[in-house]
C-alpha positions in Angstrom: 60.0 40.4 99.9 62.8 42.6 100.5 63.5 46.1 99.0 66.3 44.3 96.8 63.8 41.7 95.4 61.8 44.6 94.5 64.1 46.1 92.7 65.2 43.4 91.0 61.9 42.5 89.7 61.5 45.8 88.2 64.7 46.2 86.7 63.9 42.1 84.9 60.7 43.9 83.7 62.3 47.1 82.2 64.9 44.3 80.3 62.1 42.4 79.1 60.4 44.9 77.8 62.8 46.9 76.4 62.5 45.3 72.8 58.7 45.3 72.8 56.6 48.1 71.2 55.0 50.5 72.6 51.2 49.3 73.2 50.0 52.7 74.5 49.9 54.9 71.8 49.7 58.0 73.2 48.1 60.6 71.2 49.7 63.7 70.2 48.2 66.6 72.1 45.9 69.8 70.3 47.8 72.4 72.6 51.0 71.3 70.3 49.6 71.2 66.6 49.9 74.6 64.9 47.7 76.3 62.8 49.1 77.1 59.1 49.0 80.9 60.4 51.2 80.2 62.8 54.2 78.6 60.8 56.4 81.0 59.1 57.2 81.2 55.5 60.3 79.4 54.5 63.3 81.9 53.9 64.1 82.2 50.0 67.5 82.5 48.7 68.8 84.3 45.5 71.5 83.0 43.5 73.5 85.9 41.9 75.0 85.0 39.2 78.4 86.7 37.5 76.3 88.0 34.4 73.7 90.1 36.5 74.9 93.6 37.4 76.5 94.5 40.5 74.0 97.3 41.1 72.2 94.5 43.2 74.8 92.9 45.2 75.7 96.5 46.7 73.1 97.0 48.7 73.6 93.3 49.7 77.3 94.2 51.1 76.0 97.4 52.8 73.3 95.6 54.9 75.7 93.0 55.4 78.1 95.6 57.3 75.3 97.2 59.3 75.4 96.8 63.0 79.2 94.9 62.6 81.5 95.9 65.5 85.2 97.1 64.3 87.8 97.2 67.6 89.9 99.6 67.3 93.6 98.2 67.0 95.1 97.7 70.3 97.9 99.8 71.2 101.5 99.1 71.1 103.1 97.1 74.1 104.9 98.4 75.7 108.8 99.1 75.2 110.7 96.6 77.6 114.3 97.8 78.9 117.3 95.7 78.1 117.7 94.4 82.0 114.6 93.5 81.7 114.9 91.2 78.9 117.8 89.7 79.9 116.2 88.8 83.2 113.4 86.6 81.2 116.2 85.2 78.3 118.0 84.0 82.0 114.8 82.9 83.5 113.8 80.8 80.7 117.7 80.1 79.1 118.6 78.1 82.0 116.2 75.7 81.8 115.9 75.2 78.2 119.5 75.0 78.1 119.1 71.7 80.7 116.4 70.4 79.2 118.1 70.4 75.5 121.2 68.7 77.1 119.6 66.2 78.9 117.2 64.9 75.8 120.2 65.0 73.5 122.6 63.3 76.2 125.1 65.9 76.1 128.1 65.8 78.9 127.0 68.4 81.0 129.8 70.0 83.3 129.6 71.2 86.6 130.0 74.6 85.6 127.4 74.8 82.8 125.0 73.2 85.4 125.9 75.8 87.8 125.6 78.3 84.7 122.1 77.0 84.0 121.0 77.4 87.8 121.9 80.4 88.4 120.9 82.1 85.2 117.6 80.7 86.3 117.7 81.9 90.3 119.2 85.0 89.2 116.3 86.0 86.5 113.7 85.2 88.5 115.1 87.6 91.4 115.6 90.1 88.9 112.4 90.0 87.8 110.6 89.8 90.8 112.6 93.0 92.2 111.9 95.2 89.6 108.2 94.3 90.0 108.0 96.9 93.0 105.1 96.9 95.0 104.5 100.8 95.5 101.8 103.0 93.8 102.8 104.2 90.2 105.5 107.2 90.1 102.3 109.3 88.3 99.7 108.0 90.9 100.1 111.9 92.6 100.3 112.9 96.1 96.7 111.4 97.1 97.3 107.8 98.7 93.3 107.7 98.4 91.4 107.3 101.6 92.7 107.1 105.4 90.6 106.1 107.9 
């Protein structure tokens, strides 16, 4: 027999038997069972109603609160200049503006295309120049260590 006939034959006999029962009971094992000492007693609930004071539903709220982490509110963003913001309106404006003409099958001119382009160059080279790539004007004198 080969390694394939093998196989075969044990993959007919995992079919076949796959509808059968199980004959081998196998027994549940002691190290598993658990002793009623060991289970835990089922968590109660209590249904406060609206007649019943709220003396008890105070103390309820308060433990409820403990250990509950409030941020702190995040600080404003900051202020962006108006070059700035007329670098993203270009770098996103362009585009759009192409993408709205083209779905609604406007007539598109050469000079709005060439408006839409170069709104969209001329944003992203703004954007990317004013990124600078020095050390912060507060950073200090200290360029940190020189080997």
């Amino acid at each position: 027999m080969t390694p394939q006939s093998d196989e075969d034959e044990v993959w007919r006999q995992i079919v076949a038997s796959y509808n059968e029962p199980d004959s081998a009971e196998q027994p549940w094992p002691d190290s598993e069972n658990l002793s009623p000492a060991d289970h835990e007693p089922e968590p109660t609930r209590r249904v406060i109603k609206a007649s019943e004071p709220d003396d008890d539903q105070t103390p309820l709220e308060e433990a409820d609160d403990e250990g509950h982490f409030v941020p702190e509110p995040p600080p404003p963003l900051p202020k962006i200049d108006l070059a700035t913001k007329l670098a993203w309106v270009a770098l996103f404006g362009g585009p759009a503006y192409l993408l709205v003409a083209a779905m609604s099958g406007w007539d598109m001119q050469g000079w709005a295309l060439f408006t839409a382009v170069a709104a969209f160059i001329g944003g992203f080279v703004a954007l990317v120049v004013r990124m600078g790539d020095g050390p912060p004007n507060d950073s200090g004198w200290d360029d940190g260590a020189v080997v």
